[in-house]
Every structure is written in C-alpha cells, then in structure tokens.
C-alpha positions in Angstrom: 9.8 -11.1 3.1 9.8 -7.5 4.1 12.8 -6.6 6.6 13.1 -2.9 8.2 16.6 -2.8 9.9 16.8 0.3 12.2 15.0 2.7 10.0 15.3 6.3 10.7 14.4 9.2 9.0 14.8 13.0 9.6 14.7 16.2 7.9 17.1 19.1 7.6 16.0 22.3 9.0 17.7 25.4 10.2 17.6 24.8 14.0 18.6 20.7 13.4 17.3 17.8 12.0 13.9 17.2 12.5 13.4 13.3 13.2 10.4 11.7 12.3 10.5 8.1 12.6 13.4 6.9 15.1 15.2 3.5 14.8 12.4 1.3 13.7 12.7 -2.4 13.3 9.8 -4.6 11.6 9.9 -7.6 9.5 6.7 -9.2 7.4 7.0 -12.3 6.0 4.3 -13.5 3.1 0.5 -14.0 4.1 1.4 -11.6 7.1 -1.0 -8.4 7.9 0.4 -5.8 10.1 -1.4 -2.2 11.2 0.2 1.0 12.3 -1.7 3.4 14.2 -0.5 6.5 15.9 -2.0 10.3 15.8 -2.0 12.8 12.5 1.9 13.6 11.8 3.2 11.2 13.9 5.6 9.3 10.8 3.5 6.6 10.0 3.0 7.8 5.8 6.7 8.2 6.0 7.4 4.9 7.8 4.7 3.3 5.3 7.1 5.4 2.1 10.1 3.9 3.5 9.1 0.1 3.1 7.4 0.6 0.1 10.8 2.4 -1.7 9.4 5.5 -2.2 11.5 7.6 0.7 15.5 6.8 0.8 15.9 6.3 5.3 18.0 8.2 6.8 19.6 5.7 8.7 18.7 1.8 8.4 18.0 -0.6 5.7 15.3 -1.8 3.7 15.0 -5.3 2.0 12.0 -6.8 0.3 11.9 -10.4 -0.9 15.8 -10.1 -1.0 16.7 -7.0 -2.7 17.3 -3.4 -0.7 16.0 -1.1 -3.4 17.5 1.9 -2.1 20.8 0.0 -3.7 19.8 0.0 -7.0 19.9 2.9 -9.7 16.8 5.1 -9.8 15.5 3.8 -13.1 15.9 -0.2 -11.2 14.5 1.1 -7.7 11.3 2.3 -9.8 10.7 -0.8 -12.0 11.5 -2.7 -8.7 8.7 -1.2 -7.0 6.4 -1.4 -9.9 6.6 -4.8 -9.7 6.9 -5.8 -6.1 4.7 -3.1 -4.2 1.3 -2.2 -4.6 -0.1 1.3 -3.2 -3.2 2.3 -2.2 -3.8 5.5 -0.9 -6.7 7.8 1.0 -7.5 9.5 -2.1 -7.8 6.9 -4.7 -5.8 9.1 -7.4 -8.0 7.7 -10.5 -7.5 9.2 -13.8 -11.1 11.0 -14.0 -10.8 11.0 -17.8 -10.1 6.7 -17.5 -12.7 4.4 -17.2 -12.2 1.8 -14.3 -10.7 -0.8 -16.5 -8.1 1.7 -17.8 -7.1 3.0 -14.4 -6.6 -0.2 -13.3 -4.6 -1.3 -16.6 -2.7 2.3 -16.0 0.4 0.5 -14.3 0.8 -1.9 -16.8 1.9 0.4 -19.5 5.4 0.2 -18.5 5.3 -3.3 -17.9 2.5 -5.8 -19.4 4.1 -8.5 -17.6 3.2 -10.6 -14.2 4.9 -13.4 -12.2 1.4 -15.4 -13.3 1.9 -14.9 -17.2 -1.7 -13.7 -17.4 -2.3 -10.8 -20.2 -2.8 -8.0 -18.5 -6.5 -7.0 -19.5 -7.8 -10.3 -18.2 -5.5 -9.8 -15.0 -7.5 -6.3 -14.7 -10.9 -7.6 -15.5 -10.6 -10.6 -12.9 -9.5 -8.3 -10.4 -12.5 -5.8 -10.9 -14.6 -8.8 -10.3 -13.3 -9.4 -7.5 -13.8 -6.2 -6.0 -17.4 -6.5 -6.9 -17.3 -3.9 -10.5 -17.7 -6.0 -13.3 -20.3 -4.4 -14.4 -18.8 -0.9 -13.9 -15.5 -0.9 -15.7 -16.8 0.8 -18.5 -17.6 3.6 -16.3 -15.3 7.0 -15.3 -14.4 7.8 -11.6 -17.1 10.3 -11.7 -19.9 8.1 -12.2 -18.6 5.9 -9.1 -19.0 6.2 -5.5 -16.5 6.8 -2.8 -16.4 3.3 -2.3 -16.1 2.0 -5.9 -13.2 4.1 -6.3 -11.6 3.5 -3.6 -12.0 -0.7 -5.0 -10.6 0.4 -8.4 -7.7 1.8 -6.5 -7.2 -1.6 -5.0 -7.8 -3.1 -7.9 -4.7 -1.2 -9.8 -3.0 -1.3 -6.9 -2.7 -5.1 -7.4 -2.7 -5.7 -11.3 1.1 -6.3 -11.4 0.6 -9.4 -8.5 3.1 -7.3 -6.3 4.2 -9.1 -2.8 3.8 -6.1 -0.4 0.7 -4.4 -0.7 0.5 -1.1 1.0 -2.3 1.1 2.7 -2.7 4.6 3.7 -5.5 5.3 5.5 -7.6 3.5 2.6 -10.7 3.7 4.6 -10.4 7.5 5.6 -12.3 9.5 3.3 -15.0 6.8 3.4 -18.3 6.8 5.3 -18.7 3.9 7.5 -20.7 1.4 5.6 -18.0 1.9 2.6 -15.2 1.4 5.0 -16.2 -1.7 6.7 -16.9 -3.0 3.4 -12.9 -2.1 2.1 -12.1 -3.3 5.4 -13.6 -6.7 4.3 -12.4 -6.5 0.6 -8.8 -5.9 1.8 -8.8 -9.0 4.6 -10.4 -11.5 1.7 -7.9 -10.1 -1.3 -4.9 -10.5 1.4 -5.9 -14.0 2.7 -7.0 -15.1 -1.1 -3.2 -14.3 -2.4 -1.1 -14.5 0.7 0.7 -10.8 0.1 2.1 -9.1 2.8 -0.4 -6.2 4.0 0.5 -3.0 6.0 -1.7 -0.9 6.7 -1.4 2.5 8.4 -4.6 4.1 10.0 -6.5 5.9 12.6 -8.9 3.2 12.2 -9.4 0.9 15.3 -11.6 -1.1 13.4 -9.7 -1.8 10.2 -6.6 -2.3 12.2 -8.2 -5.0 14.5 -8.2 -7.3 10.8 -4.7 -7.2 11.3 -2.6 -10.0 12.8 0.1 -7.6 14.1 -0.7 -4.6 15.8 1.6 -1.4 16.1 1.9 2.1 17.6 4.1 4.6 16.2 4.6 6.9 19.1 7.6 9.3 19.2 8.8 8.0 16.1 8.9 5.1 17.6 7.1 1.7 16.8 5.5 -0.8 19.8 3.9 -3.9 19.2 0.4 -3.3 20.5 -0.8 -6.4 23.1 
C-alpha cells in the first residue's frame, strides 16, 4: 500500500518559500489506479517524485508497502526504489546506442533479482511481448516509433515486478492513435498484475481509465466526482 500523510513540499527562495504542493493526503492500496490532473506547473511531477522516493517532502510522510524511504540511508532509499517503483516518463529516456531488449534489461544491472525468481532476460523478453515488440527487441530506439518507445519504456519500467508503477504524462509526446493505444497497454498491464498505478496528466482521456480521479489545484489535491 502506498500512504501519503500530509505531504508538503516548498522551495527556498529569496523573498520566502515557494510552496508547491500543500498538505496532500492520498493512499493506494494494490490493484488500485489513481490520475492527477491539474495545469502545467501546478506540483503534480513533484507530488508524482514524492511518492515514488525521488524528492525528500518538506513536510509529511511517505510509506510504500510498509517502509518510509525517506528513513533509510541514500544507498537503501535507491535500492528501495529500484525495487518497489517503476517510472515511466514523457520522454521515454532509452539508451539510443541499446537495443530494446537491453534498455529494458538496463535496470537489472544493479539487481538481477525479482520477487518472481524469473532470470531477468526472460522477465525482459516476456514483457516486450506483452507490449506487442517481440519482434523488435533487436532493434535501437532510433529505428522505433514514438509509440514503440514509449512501450519499451514501460517495459523497463516494469522488469524488476515493482508494486507502484508511476506515470508522467506517458501519453504526452504521443500522437493520438499512439496514445490511446499506451492508454490501453497501461489499463491491461495494471489489471493483469494488480500494481498500484498513478498517473499524472493533462490527458482527460487517459485519466478517465482510472478508478480515482484527482485535481491538484493550489497545491492542493481534490478527489474529482
């Protein structure tokens, strides 16, 4: 389970702190899909950092299946995260000299390792088939589409079977064909393994394949009807 406790984060300036998400509470619990939308600059990448133990709060705590990472020593919070959150950004962030399989195997350099036991190339290759790119994970990022990369990205994103899978704007640099498809993708991979999924976009369409609904407005979060 993923528990946000009066989260709160701000930034030092010289006139003040600058706050950018005020005094959020959320909690996701396994097989759960929740979307954040909100305007450019709003918080909801920082919020969306914050869960996912990239971005120490402010104020507030953190805890995913158990543990607050923000407790642990910087060398624990990052293997924590490598093995209990997935990213996936806009911009896919392939290694254009990596061929799909090796992107997606990129993560499990620092730990070969899954809750399932599975080796990780046949983790890798399963997972490019079922994003539909068995038959391109020979080829480099540059011989893909928009859309392929974008599913290699969700592919690596999930190699090491996190719990908490998280989305920024995955579908925004994509036309609208390739978006409703990794609209699609990401529903059937999150129903097919029961993960947590938050998403944040400006996406009403991708964020109506969401259970829970949210608005971060103000820097602050309300559920959507």
């Amino acid at each position: 389970m993923l528990i946000a406790n009066h989260v709160a984060k701000h930034y030092d300036t010289p006139r003040g702190p600058l706050p950018i998400v005020r005094d959020v509470s959320l909690s996701v619990e396994r097989g759960q899909s929740v979307a954040v939308v909100g305007p450019s600059g709003c918080g909801k990448s920082t919020l969306l950092y914050m869960l996912g133990a990239l971005d120490r709060p402010s104020a507030g705590t953190v805890t995913l299946d158990g543990t607050n990472p923000y407790e642990l020593s910087e060398p624990a919070q990052a293997s924590f995260r490598g093995g209990h959150v997935g990213f996936v950004f806009q911009d896919h962030l392939l290694l254009p000299q990596l061929s799909a399989i090796d992107n997606v195997l990129a993560p499990t350099l620092v730990a070969p390792s899954s809750p399932s036991g599975i080796p990780a190339r046949d983790r890798a290759l399963k997972l490019l088939a079922d994003v539909g790119l068995s038959a391109r994970a020979d080829h480099r990022p540059g011989e893909l589409s928009g859309g392929e990369r974008q599913r290699v990205a969700i592919a690596r994103a999930l190699v090491r079977e996190p719990s908490l899978l998280l989305c920024d704007e995955p579908t925004g640099n994509l036309d609208r064909t390739s978006a409703a498809a990794i609209a699609d993708l990401l529903v059937t991979l999150h129903t097919d393994r029961r993960m947590m999924l938050v998403i944040v976009t400006h996406s009403p369409a991708l964020a109506s394949r969401c259970a829970e609904r949210f608005e971060l407005d103000d820097g602050l979060l309300k559920r959507l009807s």
